[in-house]
N, C-alpha and C positions, 0 to 999 in steps of 0.2 A: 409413495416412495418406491424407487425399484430397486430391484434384487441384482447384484450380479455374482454370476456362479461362475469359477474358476477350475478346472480340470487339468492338470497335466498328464500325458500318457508316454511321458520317457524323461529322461535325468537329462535337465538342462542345468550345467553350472550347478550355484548351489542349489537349486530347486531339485531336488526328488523326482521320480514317477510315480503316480499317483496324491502328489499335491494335489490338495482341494479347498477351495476357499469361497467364502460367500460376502459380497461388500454390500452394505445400502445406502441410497441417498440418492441424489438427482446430479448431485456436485458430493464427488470425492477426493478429498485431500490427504495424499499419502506424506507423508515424513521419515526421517531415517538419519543416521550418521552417514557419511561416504562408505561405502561398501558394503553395505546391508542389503542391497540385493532391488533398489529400487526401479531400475533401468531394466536389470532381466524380464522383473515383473512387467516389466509394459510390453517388451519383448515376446512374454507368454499371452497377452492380451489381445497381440497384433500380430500372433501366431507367426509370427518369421526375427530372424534377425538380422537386422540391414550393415552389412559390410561396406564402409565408407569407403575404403581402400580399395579392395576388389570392387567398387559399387554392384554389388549383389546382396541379395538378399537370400538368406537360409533360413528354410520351412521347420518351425516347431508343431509338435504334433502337440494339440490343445483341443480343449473344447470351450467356446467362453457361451454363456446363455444370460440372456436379461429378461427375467420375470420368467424363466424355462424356454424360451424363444431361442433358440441353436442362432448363433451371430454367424453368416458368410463371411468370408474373407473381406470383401467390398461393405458390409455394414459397419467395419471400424477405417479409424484414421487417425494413423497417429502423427502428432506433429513436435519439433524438437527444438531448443533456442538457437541450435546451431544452425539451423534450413532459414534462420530469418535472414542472417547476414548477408546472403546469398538474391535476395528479393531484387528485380531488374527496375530498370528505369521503364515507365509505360512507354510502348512502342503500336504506332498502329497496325492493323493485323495483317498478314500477307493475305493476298487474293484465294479467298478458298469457297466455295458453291458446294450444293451437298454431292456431285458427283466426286468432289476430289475425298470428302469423307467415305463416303462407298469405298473408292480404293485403296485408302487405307487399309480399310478393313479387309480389301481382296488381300492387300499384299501380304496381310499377316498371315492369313485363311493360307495360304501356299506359302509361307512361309518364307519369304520375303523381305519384311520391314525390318528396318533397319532400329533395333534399342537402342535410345539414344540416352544418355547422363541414369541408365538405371530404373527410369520411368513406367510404370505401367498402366494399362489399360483393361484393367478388369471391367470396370461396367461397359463398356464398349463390345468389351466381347461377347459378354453377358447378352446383352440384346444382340446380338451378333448369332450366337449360338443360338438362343431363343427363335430366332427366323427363321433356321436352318433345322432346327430339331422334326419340321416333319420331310424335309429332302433326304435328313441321313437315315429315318424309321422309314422310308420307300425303296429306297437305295441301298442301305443293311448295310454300309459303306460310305467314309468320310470321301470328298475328290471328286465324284462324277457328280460334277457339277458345272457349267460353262460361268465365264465372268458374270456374262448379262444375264443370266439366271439368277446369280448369285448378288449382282445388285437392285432386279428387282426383288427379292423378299427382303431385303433392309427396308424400314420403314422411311417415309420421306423426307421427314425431322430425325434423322440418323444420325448423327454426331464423333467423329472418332476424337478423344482427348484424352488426356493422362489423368490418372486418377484424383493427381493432387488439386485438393480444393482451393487452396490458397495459391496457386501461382496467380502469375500476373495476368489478367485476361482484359482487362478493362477496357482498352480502348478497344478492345473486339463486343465487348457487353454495351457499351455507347453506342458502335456501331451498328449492331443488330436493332437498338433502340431507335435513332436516327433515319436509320433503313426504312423499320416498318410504320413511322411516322411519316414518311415521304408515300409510302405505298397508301396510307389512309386517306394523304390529302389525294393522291390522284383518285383514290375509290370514290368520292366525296364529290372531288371535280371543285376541289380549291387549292389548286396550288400556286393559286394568283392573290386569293387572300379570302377572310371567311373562314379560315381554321382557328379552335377557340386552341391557341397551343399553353396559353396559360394555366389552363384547364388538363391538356394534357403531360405535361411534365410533372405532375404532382407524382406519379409516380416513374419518373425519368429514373435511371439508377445513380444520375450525377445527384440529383436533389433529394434519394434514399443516403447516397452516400455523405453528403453535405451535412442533412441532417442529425447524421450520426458523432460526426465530427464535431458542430455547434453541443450538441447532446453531451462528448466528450468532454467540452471545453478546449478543443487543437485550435489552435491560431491560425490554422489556414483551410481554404476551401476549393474544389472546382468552379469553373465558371459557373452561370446559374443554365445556359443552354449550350447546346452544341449542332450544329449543321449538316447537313449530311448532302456532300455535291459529287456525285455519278464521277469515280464507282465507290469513296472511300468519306471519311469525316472531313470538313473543312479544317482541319487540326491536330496534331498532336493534343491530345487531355495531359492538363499540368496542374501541381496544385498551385495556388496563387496566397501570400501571404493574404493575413489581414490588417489594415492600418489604426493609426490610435481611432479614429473616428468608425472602427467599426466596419469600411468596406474594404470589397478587394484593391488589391494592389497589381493590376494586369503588367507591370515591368518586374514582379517579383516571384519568376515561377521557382518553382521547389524541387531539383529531382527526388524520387523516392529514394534514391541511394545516399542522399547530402543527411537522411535523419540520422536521426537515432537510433541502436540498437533495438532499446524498448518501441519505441512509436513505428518502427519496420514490424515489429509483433504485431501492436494493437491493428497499423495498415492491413498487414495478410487477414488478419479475421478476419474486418470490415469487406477485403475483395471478395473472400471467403463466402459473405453471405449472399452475394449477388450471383454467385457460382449456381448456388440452391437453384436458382429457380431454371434451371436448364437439365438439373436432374432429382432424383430423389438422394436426401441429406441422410448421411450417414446417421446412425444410431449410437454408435460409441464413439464419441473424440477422447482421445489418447493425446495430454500435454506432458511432455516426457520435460519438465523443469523449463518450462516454457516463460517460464517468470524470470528467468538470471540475468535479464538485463530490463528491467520495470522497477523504476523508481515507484514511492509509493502511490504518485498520483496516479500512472501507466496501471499500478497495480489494481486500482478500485475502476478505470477504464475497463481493465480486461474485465472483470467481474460484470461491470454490466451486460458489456455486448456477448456475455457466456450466457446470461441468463436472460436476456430479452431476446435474443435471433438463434441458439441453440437449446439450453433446458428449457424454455417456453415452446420450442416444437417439437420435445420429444425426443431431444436426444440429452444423452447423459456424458457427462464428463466427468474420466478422473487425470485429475493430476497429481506429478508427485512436486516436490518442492523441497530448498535446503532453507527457504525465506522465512523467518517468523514474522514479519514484516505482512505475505501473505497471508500464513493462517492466523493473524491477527484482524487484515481486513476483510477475510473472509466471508461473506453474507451469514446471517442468524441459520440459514436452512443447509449450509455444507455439512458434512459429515467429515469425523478427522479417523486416520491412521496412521499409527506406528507400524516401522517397519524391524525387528530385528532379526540381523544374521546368527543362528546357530551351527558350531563347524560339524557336527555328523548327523544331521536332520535338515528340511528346508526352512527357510527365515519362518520367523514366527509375525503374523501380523495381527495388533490385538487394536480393537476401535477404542477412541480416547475419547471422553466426558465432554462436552463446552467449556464446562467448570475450570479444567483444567489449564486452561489458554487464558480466564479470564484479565489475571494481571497482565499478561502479553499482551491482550488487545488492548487494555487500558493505558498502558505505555506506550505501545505504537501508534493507539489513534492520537492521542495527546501532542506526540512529537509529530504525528502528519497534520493534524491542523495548523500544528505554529506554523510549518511548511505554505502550507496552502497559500495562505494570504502574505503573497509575497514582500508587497509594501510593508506589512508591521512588520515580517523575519526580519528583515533588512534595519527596519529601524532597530527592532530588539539587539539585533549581534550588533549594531555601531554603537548601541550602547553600552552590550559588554565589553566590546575592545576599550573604550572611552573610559567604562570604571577598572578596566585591568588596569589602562596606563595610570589610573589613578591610586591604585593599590600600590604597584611600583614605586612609585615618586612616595607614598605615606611611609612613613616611621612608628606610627604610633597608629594601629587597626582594631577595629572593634566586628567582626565577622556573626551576626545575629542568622538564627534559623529562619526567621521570616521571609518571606517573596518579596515586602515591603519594608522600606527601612525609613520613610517620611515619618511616622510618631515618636521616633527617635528622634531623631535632628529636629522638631518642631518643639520636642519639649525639651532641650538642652535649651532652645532661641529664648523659649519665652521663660525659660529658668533665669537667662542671663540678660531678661529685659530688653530683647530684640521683640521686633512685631514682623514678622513674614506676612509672607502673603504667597498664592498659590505659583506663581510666576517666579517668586525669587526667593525660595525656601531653601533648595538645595546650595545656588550659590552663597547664600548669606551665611548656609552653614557651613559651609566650605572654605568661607572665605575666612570666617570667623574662629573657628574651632580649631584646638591643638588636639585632634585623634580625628579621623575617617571612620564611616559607618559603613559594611556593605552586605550585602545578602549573600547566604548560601543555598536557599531558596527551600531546603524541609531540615529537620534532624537527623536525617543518614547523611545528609553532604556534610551538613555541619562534624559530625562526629568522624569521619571519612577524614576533612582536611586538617581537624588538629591531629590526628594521630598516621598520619602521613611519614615514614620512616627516614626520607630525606628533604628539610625543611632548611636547605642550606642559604638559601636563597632570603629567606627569612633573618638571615646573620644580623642580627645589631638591630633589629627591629620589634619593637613590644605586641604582644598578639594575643588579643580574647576573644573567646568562642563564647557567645552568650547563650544558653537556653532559657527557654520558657518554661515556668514549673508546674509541667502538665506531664503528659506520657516520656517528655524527653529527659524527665529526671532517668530514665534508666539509660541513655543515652551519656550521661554525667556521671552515674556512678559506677558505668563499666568502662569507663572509657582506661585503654590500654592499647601498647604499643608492643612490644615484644613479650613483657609479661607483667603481672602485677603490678613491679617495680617502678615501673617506668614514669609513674603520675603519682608527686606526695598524697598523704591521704587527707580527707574532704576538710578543708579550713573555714575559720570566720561561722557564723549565724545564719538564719532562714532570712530575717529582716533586713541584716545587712548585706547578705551573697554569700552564698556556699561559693568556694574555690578552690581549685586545684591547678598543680604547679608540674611540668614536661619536667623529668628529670635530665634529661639527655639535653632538651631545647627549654632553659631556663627562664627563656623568655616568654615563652608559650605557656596562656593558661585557659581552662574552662572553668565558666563562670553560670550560676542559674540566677535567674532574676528575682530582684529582693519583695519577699513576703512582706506587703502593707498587710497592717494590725485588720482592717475590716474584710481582708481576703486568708484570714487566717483558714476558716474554716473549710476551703475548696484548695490548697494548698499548701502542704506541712507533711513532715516523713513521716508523722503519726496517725495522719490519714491518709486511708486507700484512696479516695478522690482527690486528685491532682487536676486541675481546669485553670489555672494561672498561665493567662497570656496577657502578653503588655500589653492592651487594652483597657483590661480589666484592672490597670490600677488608677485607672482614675474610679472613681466611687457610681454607685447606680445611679444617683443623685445626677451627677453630672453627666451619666452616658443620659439619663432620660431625658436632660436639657438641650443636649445635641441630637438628638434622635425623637425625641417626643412620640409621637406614633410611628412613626414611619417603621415600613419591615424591615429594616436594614436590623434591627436591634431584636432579637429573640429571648428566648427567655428557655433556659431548661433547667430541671428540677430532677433532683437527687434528693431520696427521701424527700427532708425536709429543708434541704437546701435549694437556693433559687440560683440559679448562676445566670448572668447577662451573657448572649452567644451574640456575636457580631459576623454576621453574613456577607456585608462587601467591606473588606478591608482593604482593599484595592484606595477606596476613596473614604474612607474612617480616618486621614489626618485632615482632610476636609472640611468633616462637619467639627472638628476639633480647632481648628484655626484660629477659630473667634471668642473660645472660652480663656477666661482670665489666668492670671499666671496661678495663683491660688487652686485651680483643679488640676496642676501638675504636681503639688505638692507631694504626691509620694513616686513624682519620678528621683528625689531628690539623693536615697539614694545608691540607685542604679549608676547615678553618676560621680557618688563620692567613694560608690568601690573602681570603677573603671578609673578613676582618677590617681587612688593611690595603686592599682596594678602597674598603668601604665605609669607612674613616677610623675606625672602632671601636676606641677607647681598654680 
């Protein structure tokens, strides 16, 4: 894991002179409120601050070190969500040979070159001055030097370009591919045929970048080859959709500018890595909130290609982030901080646990998977619209904690001498029954929507919130609206349904599910063990007859008690289908309190 050491050596903003700070990890993830100082810090990292307006940049005096290693200017790079918007459409490269690189470099050398949009060329210069370093130690004096002097000690693979790694270069990086595959086959003495090129595209940069993309999961790709006919590519490079069958679609090219915010991000990395191999790769990238436009899928994108083409060769990333979204799908090996601003000191930044994040991640990964698999999302929300419209149109609601609401409506059917079946369960109950059943999906929503402060909408309509008598009996006995008042206090028996009544919304009631005489002992206020879920009232007898072996039915033991644990309730009205009306017997009644709540004749 490496070290990075932080120095300031003058008062920037709210940072101090002499701030000092040590981070570790491979991947750093900074956090903070709006104005805690996350943006300076990267500022002090990148030892300058870039003036969008002016487009200039002002020099911080810093020291940044990774593992004691003093970072140059040119071994960081920081990059910003705002620079993605900005990403061009690929364009082929204008005519340039290394002569016209040389004079770049003359013109700068004499000062000369013309800055253009803010850009620099530090590593350029770098080897630039590096070749000249024993002409100015002869000469004790910068200038006496001729052009042609000064373009032979540039090396012959000399390169003048702007520092940033992510600009657009690619059809120049094609280019130089296509070039020196033209140049092999003449070496070769096959440019008539007898080139294995199948062979040699494997590492084309269109078929690294393709790669990357299928890796992604992005629905579009480059061609699979590209041309090269004297003096340029036989093409503009475009990306090309992909069709349902899986190939390109050569009528449906893509400009880079027609994406997306986010997928303009993940793009510039992916150019990004192709950049690497024409020079040596920074050591520090710097993502100054590089995430604010990365949906979550973009966001577990980004994470890879950080850690397969940058943290896998040595360079370290930190980002700062407002996204929990991010440091929820963050990899097992990031490291987290907190950022806070103090007004007569510099912000304080203290490292935060994993532990800390865990419920975060456990919510965010949860609601990215439903994401993922776009076909079920889609089904899932048509079905929530579908049971809204259906709540709408009911009068008479019965609202259960459950994710599943089938053992319900199956045991009302075969209560009242219907026979279901898996296909025509819901409608028969639908069709059949005077109250609706529907899901609030755990016991915080459920407890959340009866005591909801305006329930106007609910006007002239009867409403039970049913819990199970397990942990959400304290869900039941706190439940409150403005203050104590607000819900008569606990009515009726264990056997028959504890309940209570909305003083405000008279119509509104919560209700806990009635204690059958053989689940006495796993549910009752006079035991601490509470395990009563509507499953469990049909009898072990009976869950053992629908379940027999099978693991769906578990078994856990308290003391000396045994309780049946039912693992997939997803499909437990199921295996319940087919047992007699007789093992519904103590749903009987669950349904003769809901009867007289709701007034049901």
């Amino acid at each position: 894991m490496k070290e990075l050491t932080i120095e300031l050596n003058q008062d920037y903003k709210q940072f101090k002179n002499g701030f000092n700070q040590k981070l570790k990890g491979d991947l750093i993830i900074i956090s903070g409120v709006n104005g805690s100082g996350k943006t300076q810090l990267m500022d002090i990292l990148n030892r300058s601050e870039v003036n969008e307006f002016l487009n200039s940049k002002i020099a911080i005096s810093s020291k940044v070190l990774i593992n004691k290693d003093v970072l140059d200017a040119e071994d960081v790079f920081r990059r910003s969500f705002k620079e993605i918007i900005r990403i061009e459409n690929i364009k082929l490269p204008e005519p340039k040979n290394v002569l016209w690189h040389k004079e770049q470099a003359w013109k700068y050398y004499k000062g000369e070159h013309q800055w253009i949009n803010g850009k620099t060329y530090n590593k350029s210069i770098k080897i630039m001055n590096t070749s000249l370093k024993n002409i100015y130690e002869a000469n004790n004096t910068r200038g006496i030097i001729t052009k042609e002097e000064f373009i032979k000690l540039l090396p012959d693979n000399f390169v003048w370009e702007e520092d940033d790694l992510f600009s657009n270069k690619i059809a120049e990086i094609f280019y130089e591919f296509a070039s020196k595959r033209q140049d092999k086959k003449a070496e070769l003495g096959m440019l008539n045929g007898g080139f294995n090129n199948k062979e040699y595209i494997k590492d084309a940069p269109w078929t690294i970048l393709n790669e990357i993309f299928e890796n992604l999961r992005f629905n579009y790709r480059f061609k699979e080859d590209y041309e090269f006919v004297t003096p340029n590519l036989s093409e503009t490079p475009s990306l090309l959709s992909i069709n349902s069958y899986g190939e390109l679609d050569p009528t449906s090219s893509i400009k880079v500018s027609s994406l997306s915010d986010g997928e303009k991000s993940i793009i510039s990395l992916t150019f990004a890595l192709l950049n690497e191999k024409r020079r040596p790769i920074e050591k520090l990238l710097l993502l100054d909130e590089f995430d604010n436009t990365l949906n979550p899928s973009l966001i577990e994108s980004l994470f890879k290609v950080l850690e397969e083409y940058f943290i896998k060769k040595g360079v370290m990333v930190v980002m700062t982030t407002h996204s929990p979204v991010t440091i929820s799908l963050a990899p097992d090996y990031a490291t987290f901080y907190e950022l806070f601003r103090q007004d007569d000191e510099s912000p304080k930044i203290l490292q935060v646990q994993k532990e800390e994040y865990t419920e975060l991640k456990m919510v965010n990964k949860k609601f990215y998977d439903k994401m993922l698999d776009q076909k079920e999302r889609i089904k899932k929300l048509e079905e929530k619209i579908e049971e809204k419209n259906k709540i709408i149109e009911s009068d008479k609601r019965v609202f259960v904690e459950d994710e599943y609401t089938q053992i319900y409506k199956l045991a009302w059917l075969k209560l009242n001498d219907y026979q279901p079946t898996e296909q025509n369960l819901e409608s028969l109950f639908d069709l059949n029954s005077k109250f609706k059943i529907f899901s609030k999906g755990n016991k915080d929503s459920l407890k959340g929507y009866l005591c909801n402060q305006c329930m106007d909408e609910c006007e002239g309509k009867k409403i039970i919130g049913l819990f199970d008598f397990d942990d959400a009996y304290n869900c039941f006995s706190e439940l409150k609206v403005k203050n104590k008042n607000d819900w008569t206090e606990t009515l009726g028996e264990e056997n028959s349904g504890l309940y209570k009544n909305r003083k405000d919304y008279k119509n509104i009631y919560a209700m806990m599910l009635p204690v059958p005489e053989h689940r006495k002992q796993i549910a009752s206020i006079q035991y601490s063990t509470k395990r009563l879920e509507v499953e469990l009232l049909f009898t072990d007898e009976d869950i053992e007859d629908m379940f027999g072996n099978d693991s769906c039915a578990k078994e856990t033991v308290i003391g000396d008690i045994k309780i049946p644990k039912i693992s997939n309730k997803k499909n437990f009205w199921v295996k319940a289908i087919n047992m007699p009306k007789e093992s519904f017997e103590y749903f009987k009644p669950l349904f003769k309190r809901i009867y007289e709540l709701l007034e049901i004749k």
